[in-house]
C-alpha positions in Angstrom: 75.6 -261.3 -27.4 74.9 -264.7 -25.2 73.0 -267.4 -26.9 70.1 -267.4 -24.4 69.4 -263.6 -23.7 66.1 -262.5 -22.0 63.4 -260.8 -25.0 60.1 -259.8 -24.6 59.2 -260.8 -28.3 60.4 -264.5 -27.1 58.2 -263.8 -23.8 55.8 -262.6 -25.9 56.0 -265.9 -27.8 56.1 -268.3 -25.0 53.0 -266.6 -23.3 51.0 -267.5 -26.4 52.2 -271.0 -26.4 50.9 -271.2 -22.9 47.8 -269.2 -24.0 47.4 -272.4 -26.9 47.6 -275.1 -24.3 45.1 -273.4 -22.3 43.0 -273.1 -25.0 43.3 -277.3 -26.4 42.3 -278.1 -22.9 39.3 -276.0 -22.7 38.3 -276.9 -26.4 39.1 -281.0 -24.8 36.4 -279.8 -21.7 33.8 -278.8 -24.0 33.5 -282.3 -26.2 33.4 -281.3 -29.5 31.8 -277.9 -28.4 28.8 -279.3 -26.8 29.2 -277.4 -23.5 29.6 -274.2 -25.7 31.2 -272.4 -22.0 34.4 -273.7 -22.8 34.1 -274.0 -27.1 33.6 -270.3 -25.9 36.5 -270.1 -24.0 39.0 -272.1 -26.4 37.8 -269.4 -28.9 38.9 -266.4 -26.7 41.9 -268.2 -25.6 42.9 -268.6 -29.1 42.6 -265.6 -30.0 44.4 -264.1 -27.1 47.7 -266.6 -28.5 47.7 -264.9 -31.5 47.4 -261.3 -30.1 50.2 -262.5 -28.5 52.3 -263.7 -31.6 51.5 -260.2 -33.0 53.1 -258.9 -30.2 56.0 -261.5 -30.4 56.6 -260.5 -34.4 57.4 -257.0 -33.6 60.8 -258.3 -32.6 61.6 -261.6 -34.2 61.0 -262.7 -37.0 57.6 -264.6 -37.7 59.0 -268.1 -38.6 61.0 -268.2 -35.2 58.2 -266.5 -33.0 55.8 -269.2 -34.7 57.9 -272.0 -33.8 58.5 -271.1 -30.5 54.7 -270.8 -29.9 54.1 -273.8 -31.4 56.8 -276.0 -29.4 55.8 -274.7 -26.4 52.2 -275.2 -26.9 52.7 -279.0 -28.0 54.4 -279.6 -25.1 52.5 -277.7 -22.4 49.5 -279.9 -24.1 51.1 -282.9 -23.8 52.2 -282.2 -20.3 48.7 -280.9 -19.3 47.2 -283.9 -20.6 49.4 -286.1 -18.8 48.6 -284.3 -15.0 44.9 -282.9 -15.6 43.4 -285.2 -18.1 45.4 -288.4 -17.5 46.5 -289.2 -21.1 49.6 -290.6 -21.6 52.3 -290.7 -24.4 54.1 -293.9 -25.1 58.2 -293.3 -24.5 58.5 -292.6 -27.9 55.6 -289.5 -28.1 58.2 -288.4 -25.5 61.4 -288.4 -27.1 59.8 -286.6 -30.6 58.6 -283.8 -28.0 62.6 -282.8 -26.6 63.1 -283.3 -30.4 61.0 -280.8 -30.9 61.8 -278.8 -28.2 65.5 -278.8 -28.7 64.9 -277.9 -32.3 63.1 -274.5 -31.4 65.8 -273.5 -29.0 68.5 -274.2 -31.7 65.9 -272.3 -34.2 66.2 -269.7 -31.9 69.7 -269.1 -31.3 70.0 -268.6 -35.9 
């Protein structure tokens, strides 16, 4: 079996990670949940990552799927930050993220 092979559990996964960034930037939009639109929003969106991760657990197990959503959603935040919100990471935020990163693709491959 390749090290890298397509599943919709890690699909499933990924999608939720995505689903989390969304959500951080709508809960960054609404100020503490003073425009109570987007504290909405962030509410749904999290909820809709962890439908997801339900989803993901049905074929990997939870520690991996959980990882993987997490990873993904630290980065995607820190990336969306960086081009929507203008917040930057010092060189060293950076490096701790492809630590991060790689380490969920090796959890992966156990």
């Amino acid at each position: 079996m390749p090290v890298f092979s397509f599943s919709f559990s890690f699909a499933f996964a990924v999608l939720a990670g995505l689903f989390d960034v969304a959500a951080n930037l709508a809960s960054s939009k609404s100020n503490g949940f003073n425009h109570r639109g987007w504290g909405a929003l962030s509410i749904v969106l999290v909820l809709a990552a962890f439908a997801l991760l339900a989803q993901a657990v049905k074929g990997m197990e939870l520690a991996i799927a959980y990882a993987v959503l997490g990873a993904t959603g630290i980065f995607g935040t820190a990336i969306s930050g960086r081009l929507l919100l203008g917040q930057r990471l010092k060189p060293i935020g950076w490096i701790g993220l492809c630590l991060i990163f790689g380490a969920v693709l090796v959890l992966h491959t156990a």
